[in-house]
C-alpha positions, -999 to +999 in steps of 0.1 A: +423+592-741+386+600-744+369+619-715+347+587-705+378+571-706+388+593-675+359+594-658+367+554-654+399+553-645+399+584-619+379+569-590+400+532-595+430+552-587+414+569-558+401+542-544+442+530-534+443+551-499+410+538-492+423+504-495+456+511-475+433+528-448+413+495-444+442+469-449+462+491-416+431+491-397+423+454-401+464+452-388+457+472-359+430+455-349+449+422-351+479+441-333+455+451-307+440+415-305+474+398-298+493+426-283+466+442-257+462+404-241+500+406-238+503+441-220+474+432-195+489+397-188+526+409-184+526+445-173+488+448-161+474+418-145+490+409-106+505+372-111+488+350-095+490+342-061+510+314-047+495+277-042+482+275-005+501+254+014+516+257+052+540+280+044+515+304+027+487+324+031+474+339+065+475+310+085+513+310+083+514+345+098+489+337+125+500+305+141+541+317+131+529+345+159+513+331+183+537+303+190+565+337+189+546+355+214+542+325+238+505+322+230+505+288+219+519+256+235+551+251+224+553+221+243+546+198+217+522+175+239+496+154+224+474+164+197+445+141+206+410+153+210+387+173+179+401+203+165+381+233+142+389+249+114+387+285+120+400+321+111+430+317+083+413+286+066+417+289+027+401+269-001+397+273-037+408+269-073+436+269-096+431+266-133+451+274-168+434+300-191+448+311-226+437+344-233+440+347-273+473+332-272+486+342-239+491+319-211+480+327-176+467+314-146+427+318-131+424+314-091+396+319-068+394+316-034+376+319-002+377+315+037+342+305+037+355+272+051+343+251+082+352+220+088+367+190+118+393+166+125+398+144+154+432+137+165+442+101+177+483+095+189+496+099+156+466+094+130+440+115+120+411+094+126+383+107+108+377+145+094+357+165+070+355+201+056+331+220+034+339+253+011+311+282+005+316+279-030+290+314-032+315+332-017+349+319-040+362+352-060+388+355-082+405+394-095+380+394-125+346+401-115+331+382-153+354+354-143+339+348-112+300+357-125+309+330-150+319+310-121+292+314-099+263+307-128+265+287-156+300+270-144+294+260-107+262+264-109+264+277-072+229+283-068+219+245-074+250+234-059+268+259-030+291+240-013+317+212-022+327+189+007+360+169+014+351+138+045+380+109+052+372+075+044+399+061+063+425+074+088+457+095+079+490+078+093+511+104+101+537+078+115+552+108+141+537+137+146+552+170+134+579+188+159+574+221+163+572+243+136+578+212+116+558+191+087+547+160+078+533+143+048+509+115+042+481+108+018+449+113+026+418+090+013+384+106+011+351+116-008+352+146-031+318+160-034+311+188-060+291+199-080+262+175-068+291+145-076+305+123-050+340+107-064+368+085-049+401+108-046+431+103-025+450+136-021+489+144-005+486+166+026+513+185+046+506+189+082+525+212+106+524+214+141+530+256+158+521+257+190+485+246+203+475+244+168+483+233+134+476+232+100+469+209+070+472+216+033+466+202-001+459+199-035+433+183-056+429+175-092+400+176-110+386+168-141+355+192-151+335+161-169+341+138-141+320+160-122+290+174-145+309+206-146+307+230-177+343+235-193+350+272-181+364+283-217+338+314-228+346+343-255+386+348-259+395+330-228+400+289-233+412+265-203+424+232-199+398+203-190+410+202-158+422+222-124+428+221-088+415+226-059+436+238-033+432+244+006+444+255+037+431+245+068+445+265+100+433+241+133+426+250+164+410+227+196+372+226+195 
């Protein structure tokens, strides 16, 4: 073999580690791409917090006490009259997210929520609430700045707005510490669109106060809204909105 000859093969043969080195990088990275969403999904990330309902969140605690401590009316006399929603009031979102192959669940919420019913024998006869959506937050700050601008748009649109459009028959009212279910027609306002929606609510009665609580789906396009998927993470076309609503008399 000549020494040209040599000179040719030499750096071909070399060149092999180089080739290893970038062929176990490029599988690192894709390790790191598949693997790292696992670890902060499964052993990183808190699971998501349970869906609101009477039985959750801080209005549970609250009125669970005060009817305990002899605060409230246990009595369980007449609900007529207008009642408030006040401290322990929850609304928000619930929506699937795959983060590069992992599944997981996005929620946001906020007590930024006013709102009134008015109590007649056993029917609620008419009611409305509205959400802050400005002041929703989730446990990722660029979910929730994704949220908040080109999503929800919150600046345009800041609030989203549930009124009855008919009267929820409760048939009895609750017993203490007891629920009751009924469906509830209304007008869904958000993101600057008003739509039909009829929604299943569970109402319980603790002392002189009780609470209501429910679950909404919604369809992003129905509404105007921007589909939430951005980078890595994609979402389903749809999500809920959830709420709590802890009542006390105006």
């Amino acid at each position: 073999m000549s020494g040209d000859e040599e000179d040719v093969v030499a750096p071909c043969a070399g060149s092999r580690p180089r080739r290893r080195l970038v062929v176990a990088a490029a599988g690192l990275a894709v390790a790191l791409a598949v693997g790292g969403p696992f670890v902060y999904i499964n052993y990183l990330k808190s699971d998501a917090p349970e869906r609101l309902g009477v039985a959750t969140g801080p209005a549970a605690t609250a009125s669970t006490a005060a009817a305990s401590d002899g605060t409230g009316d246990a009595s369980g006399g007449s609900l007529d009259g207008s009642w408030t929603a006040g401290s322990g009031s929850v609304a928000g979102y619930r929506v699937k997210e795959v983060l590069l192959g992992q599944n997981t669940e996005a929620v946001g919420r906020t007590s930024a929520v006013t709102g009134k019913l008015t109590v007649s024998g056993s029917q609620v006869a008419s009611g409305a609430f509205s959400v802050d959506l400005t002041q929703v937050a989730s446990d990722e700050p660029r979910r929730d700045a994704q949220f908040q601008g080109r999503i929800m748009e919150t600046a345009t649109y800041p609030t989203a707005s549930f009124e009855l459009t008919e009267p929820i028959d409760l048939d009895t009212l609750p017993a203490e510490g007891a629920t009751s279910s009924a469906k509830a027609s209304g007008k869904l306002t958000v993101h600057g669109t008003t739509k039909a929606v009829t929604v299943q609510v569970t109402v319980q009665r603790s002392g002189d106060s009780f609470k209501v609580s429910g679950s909404i789906p919604v369809t992003f396009a129905d509404y105007g809204i921007t589909n939430p998927s951005f980078g890595p993470v994609t979402t389903e076309d749809h999500g809920d909105i959830e709420f709590l609503l802890a009542l006390t008399r105006a």
